[in-house]
Steps between C-alpha positions, in 0.01 A plus 500: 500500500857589471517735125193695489360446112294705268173331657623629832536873368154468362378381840620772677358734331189357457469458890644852539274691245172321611569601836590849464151475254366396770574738692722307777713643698894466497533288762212205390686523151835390701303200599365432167819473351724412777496081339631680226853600617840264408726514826805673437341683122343821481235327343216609477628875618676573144166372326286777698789781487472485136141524501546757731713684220265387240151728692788829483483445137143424453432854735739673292747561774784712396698719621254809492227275629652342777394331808603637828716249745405709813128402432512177316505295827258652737271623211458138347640253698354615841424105602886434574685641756894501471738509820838559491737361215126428296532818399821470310383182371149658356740810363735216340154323324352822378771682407602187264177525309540837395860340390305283264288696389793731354688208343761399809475129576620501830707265675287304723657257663779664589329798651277266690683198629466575855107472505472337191194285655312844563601667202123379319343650760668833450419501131116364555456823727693723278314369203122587689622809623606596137212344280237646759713867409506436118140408516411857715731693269345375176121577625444147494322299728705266627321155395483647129880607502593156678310333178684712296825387635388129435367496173879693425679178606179293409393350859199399469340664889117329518 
C-alpha cells in the first residue's frame, strides 16, 4: 500500500470503532490496525485525530465544557504507560485534536517528521483517551456514543 485511499479511511475506522465498541483496550487496537499504517504517512493517525475531533463535537465540547488535559490520560487511557519523550509526543497528538476540532488544520508532517512511523500510534491513543472522555462527559455509555460516532461518518460497526 503506498497512498492510503478512501477504502483505507473507512477501514480504520471500522477496525477502530468496533474495538473501542468492544470494549478493547488501547494497546490490542494498535495491533488491530497496525497492517494499516503507510511507512513514512501519518496514515492512518490523521484519519483517527479527526475522529477524535469529530466525538468533541458530538459531546458538545466547547470552551465552557471542556475536557481537562491533567486527567485525560490517566482517567481514560490508564492501559498505556508513557516514558520519557512519549509524553511530549501524546501532548503533540491530543493537543492537535482539540486544533481540529476548532477549525486549525495543523501541519502534520512537518511537526512530526522525526517519528513519523509512530506518529499513528500517538493519535490511536489520543483518539481512545478522548472518545472514552466525550463518551463520560456526554452521560453516554461508551458502546452507544462509539455507535453514535459511526453512524455520523456512516461505518457500518456489526
Amino acid at each position: 500500500m503506498s497512498t492510503p485511499t478512501a477504502d483505507d479511511r473507512v477501514v480504520a475506522l471500522r477496525r477502530f470503532l468496533a474495538g473501542l465498541s468492544r470494549g478493547d483496550d488501547a494497546n490490542q487496537l494498535v495491533v488491530d490496525i497496525a497492517d494499516l499504517h503507510v511507512r513514512h504517512n501519518t496514515f492512518p493517525g490523521e484519519v483517527l485525530m479527526e475522529l477524535a475531533a469529530d466525538s468533541l463535537d458530538t459531546a458538545g465540547v466547547e470552551r465552557d465544557t471542556c475536557i481537562a488535559y491533567e486527567e485525560l490520560l490517566s482517567m481514560h487511557l490508564s492501559d498505556v504507560e508513557f516514558r520519557g519523550e512519549e509524553h511530549r509526543r501524546i501532548q503533540y497528538a491530543v493537543l492537535t485534536v482539540f486544533v481540529v476540532h476548532g477549525g486549525l488544520e495543523p501541519d502534520l508532517l512537518d511537526e512530526v517528521t522525526d517519528w513519523i512511523e509512530q506518529y499513528w500510534q500517538y493519535a490511536l491513543f489520543a483518539a481512545v483517551a478522548i472518545v472514552r472522555a466525550c463518551a463520560e462527559q456526554s452521560g453516554t455509555p461508551l458502546e452507544t456514543f462509539v455507535a453514535a460516532l459511526a453512524a455520523r461518518r456512516a461505518i457500518d460497526i456489526n
